[in-house]
C-alpha positions in Angstrom: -21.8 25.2 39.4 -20.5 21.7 37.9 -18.2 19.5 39.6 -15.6 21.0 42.4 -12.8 18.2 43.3 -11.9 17.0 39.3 -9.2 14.8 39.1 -8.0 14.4 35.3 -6.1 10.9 34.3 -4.9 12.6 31.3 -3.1 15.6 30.1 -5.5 16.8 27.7 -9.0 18.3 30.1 -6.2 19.4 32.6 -4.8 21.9 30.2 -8.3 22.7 29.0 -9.8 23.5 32.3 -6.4 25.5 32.8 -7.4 27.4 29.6 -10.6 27.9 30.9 -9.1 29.9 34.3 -10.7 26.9 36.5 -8.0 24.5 37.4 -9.0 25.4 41.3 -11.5 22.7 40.5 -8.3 20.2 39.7 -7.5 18.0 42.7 -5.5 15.3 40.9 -4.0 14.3 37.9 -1.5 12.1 35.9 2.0 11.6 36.1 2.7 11.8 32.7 1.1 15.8 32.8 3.6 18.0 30.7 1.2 20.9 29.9 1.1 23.2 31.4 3.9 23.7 33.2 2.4 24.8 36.3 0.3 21.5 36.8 2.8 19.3 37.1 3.9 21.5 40.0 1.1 22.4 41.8 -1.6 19.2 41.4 -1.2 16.0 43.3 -0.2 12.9 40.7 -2.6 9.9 41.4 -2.2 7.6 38.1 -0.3 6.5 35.3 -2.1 6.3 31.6 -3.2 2.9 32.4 -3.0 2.2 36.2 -3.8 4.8 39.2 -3.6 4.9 42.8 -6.9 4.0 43.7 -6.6 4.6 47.6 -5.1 8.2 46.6 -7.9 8.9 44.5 -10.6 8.1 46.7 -8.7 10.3 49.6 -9.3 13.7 47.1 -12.8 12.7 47.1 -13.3 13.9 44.1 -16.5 14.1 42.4 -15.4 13.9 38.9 -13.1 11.0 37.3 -12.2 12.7 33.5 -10.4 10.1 31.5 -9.0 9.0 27.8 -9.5 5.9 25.7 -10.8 2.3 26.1 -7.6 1.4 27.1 -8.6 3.8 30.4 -11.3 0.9 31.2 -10.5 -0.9 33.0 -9.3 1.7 35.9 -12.7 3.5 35.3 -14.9 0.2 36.0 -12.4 0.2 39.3 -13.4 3.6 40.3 -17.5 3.5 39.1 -17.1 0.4 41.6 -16.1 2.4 44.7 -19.1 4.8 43.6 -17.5 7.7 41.9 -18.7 9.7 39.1 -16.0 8.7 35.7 -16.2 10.4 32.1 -14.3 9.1 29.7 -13.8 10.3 26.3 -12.7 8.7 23.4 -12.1 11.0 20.7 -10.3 10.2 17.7 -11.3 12.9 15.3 -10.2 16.9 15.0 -14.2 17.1 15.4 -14.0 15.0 18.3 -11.7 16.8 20.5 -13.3 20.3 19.6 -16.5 18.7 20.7 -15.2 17.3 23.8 -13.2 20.3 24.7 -16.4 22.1 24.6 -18.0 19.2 27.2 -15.4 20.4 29.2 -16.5 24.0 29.5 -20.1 23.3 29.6 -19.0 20.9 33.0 -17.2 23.7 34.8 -19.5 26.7 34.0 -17.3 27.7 31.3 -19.9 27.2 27.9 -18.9 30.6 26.8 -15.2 30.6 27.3 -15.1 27.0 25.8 -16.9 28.1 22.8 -14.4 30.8 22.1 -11.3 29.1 22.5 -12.8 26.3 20.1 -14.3 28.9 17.6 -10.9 30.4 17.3 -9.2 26.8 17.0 -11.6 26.2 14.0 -10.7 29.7 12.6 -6.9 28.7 12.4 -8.1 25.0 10.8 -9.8 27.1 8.1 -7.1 29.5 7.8 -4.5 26.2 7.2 -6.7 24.4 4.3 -6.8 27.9 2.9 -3.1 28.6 2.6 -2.6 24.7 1.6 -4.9 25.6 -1.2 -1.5 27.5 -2.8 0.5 24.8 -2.0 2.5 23.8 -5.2 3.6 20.5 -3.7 3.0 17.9 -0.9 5.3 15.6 0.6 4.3 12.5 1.6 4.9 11.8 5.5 5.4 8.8 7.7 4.3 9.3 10.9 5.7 6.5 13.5 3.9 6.2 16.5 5.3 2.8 18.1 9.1 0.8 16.8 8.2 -2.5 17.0 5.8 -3.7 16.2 6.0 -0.6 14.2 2.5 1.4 14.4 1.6 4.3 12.3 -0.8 7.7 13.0 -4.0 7.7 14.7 -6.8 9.2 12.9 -6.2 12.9 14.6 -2.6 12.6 13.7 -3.4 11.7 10.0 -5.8 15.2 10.1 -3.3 17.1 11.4 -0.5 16.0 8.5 -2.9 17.0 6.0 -3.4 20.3 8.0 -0.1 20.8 8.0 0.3 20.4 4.3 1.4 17.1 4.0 0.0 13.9 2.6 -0.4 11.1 5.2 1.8 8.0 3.2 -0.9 5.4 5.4 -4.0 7.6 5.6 -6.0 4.4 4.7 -5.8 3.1 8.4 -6.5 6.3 9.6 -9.9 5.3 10.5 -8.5 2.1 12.3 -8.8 3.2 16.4 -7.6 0.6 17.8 -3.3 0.5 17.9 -3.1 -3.0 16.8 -5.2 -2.3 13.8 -2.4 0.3 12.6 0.8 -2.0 12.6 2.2 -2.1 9.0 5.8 -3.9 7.9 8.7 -2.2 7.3 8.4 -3.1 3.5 5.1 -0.8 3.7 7.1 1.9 4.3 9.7 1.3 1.6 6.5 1.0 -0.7 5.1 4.0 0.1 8.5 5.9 -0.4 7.3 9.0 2.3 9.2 12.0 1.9 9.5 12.8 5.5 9.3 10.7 8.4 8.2 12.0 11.7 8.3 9.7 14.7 6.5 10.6 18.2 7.2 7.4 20.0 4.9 7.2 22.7 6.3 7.1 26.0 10.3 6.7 25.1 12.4 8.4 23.2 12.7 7.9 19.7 15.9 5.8 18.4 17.5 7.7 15.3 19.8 4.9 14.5 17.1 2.4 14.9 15.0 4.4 11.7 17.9 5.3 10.1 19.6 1.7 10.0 16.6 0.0 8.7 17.6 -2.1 6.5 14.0 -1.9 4.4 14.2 2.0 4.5 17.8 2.8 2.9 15.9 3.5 -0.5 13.1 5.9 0.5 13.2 9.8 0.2 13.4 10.5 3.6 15.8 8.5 4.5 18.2 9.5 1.1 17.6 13.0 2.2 18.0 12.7 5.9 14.4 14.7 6.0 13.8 12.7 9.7 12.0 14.3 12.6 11.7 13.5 16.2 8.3 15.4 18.0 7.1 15.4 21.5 4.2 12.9 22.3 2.5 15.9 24.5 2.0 18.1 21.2 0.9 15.3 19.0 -0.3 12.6 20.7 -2.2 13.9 23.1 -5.8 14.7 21.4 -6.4 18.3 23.3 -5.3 21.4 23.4 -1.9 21.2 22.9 -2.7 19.6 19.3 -3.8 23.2 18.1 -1.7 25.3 20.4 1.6 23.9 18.9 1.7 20.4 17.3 0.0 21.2 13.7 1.8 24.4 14.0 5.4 22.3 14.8 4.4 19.9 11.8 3.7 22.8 9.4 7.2 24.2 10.6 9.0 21.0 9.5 6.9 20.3 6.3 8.0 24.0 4.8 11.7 23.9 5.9 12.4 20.2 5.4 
C-alpha cells in the first residue's frame, strides 16, 4: 500500500518514515541526512538541499520524490519533467509539520502510527504552555539563523522559543517565510537588548568571536552576561521530527540554566 521506492531530499520525512518502522520503502535521500543515525549509513545519498543527481535519481526509480521548501523548485520541476511523481511541502508552522508528518503516514499505510506519534507530540506542546504558565520570568532570545546578512528565526523557530519559555526578541517577522524577508541590522539587535542569543547557522558552524566581537552588540544582556548558545541546525532547523524529539526540549534546557 502507498508508494515503495521513496526517495526523501530532506532530512525531516526520512526520520518520520523511520519512526513509522517503514524506511524499507526509502531508496534515497540527502547528503545532509543526520537523523537518524542509521540513514546516513544505510540509504544511497542522491542530492544536496538545493541540487541533486538527477541521473542517480532516476536509476532508483523511485515512485515518490518527498521534498522541502520553494527553494526545492526548481529541482522538483527537473524531476516532474522526467515524469516522476514529487511532493513537496512547505510548512512553516508547529501546525504545519504535525499536519504534514501525518501526510506522511497516511502515504505509507501508517495513518494510525502517525496519528500517535503526533497526538503524543501535541501532548508534550500542551504540557510546555502549561508549565510556562508558572513561569515567573521570560528572557528575551535572539535566534540567529544566517551571519551576514544577518537573518533571524523562521516562524517554527519563533514557536518553539515561546515553547520553550522564552520570548522571541523579533517575533514580528515571524510570519515573513521567505529568508530575505527576515534580515534585520545589527543595531536591531542592540535595540531589542535579547537576553540570550542562540545561533543555529545553517550549514556552517557558527563563529563565537564573530557574535561576540560585534561591535553593535557589546551593550546587550547576552552579550554582558556571556548567556550565548550555539545549536545544531538538524534539531532546529529542520521542521520535523527532530524539532519535538530534542530541539524545544534543548532550548528549554538552555533557557532554565542560562
Amino acid at each position: 500500500m502507498g508508494p515503495e521506492r521513496i526517495i526523501c531530499l530532506t532530512e525531516e520525512p526520512t526520520e518520520m518514515i523511520y519512526l513509522l518502522g517503514e524506511e524499507k520503502r526509502i531508496v534515497g535521500i540527502s547528503v545532509y541526512t543526520e537523523r537518524p543515525t542509521r540513514a546516513k549509513e544505510e540509504k544511497t545519498k542522491v542530492s544536496a538541499f538545493i541540487s541533486g543527481n538527477i541521473k542517480k535519481i532516476l536509476s532508483l526509480e523511485p515512485d515518490l520524490v518527498i521534498g522541502f521548501s520553494d527553494i526545492q523548485g526548481q529541482l522538483a520541476k527537473d524531476l516532474i519533467e522526467r515524469g516522476l511523481n514529487v511532493l513537496i511541502f512547505n510548512q512553516r508552522s508547529m501546525a504545519e509539520i504535525l499536519s504534514n508528518m501525518q501526510i506522511i503516514g497516511n502515504l505509507v499505510g501508517q495513518s494510525e502510527k502517525a496519528k500517535s506519534i503526533t497526538d503524543g507530540w501535541k501532548h508534550q506542546i500542551q504540557s510546555w504552555q502549561k508549565e510556562n504558565e508558572s513561569l515567573q520570568r521570560k528572557p528575551k532570545v535572539f535566534f540567529q539563523e544566517w551571519d551576514e546578512p544577518i537573518i533571524t528565526g523562521i516562524q517554527w523557530v519563533s514557536e518553539a522559543i515561546s515553547l520553550a519559555g522564552g520570548i522571541d526578541s523579533f517575533s514580528h517577522l515571524k510570519d515573513r517565510k521567505l529568508a530575505k524577508d527576515r534580515i534585520i541590522q545589527a543595531e536591531d539587535v542592540r535595540e531589542a537588548n535579547p537576553d540570550i542569543y542562540v545561533g543555529s547557522w545553517c550549514g556552517k558552524a557558527m563563529d563565537w568571536d564573530w557574535v561576540r566581537n560585534k561591535p553593535e552588540w557589546q551593550s546587550t544582556g547576552f552579550i554582558r552576561t556571556n548567556r550565548i548558545f550555539e545549536m545544531d541546525p538538524s534539531i532546529i532547523l529542520q521542521p520535523g521530527p527532530a524539532l519535538f524529539l530534542e530541539g524545544i526540549p534543548k532550548l528549554r534546557e538552555l533557557f532554565l540554566t542560562a
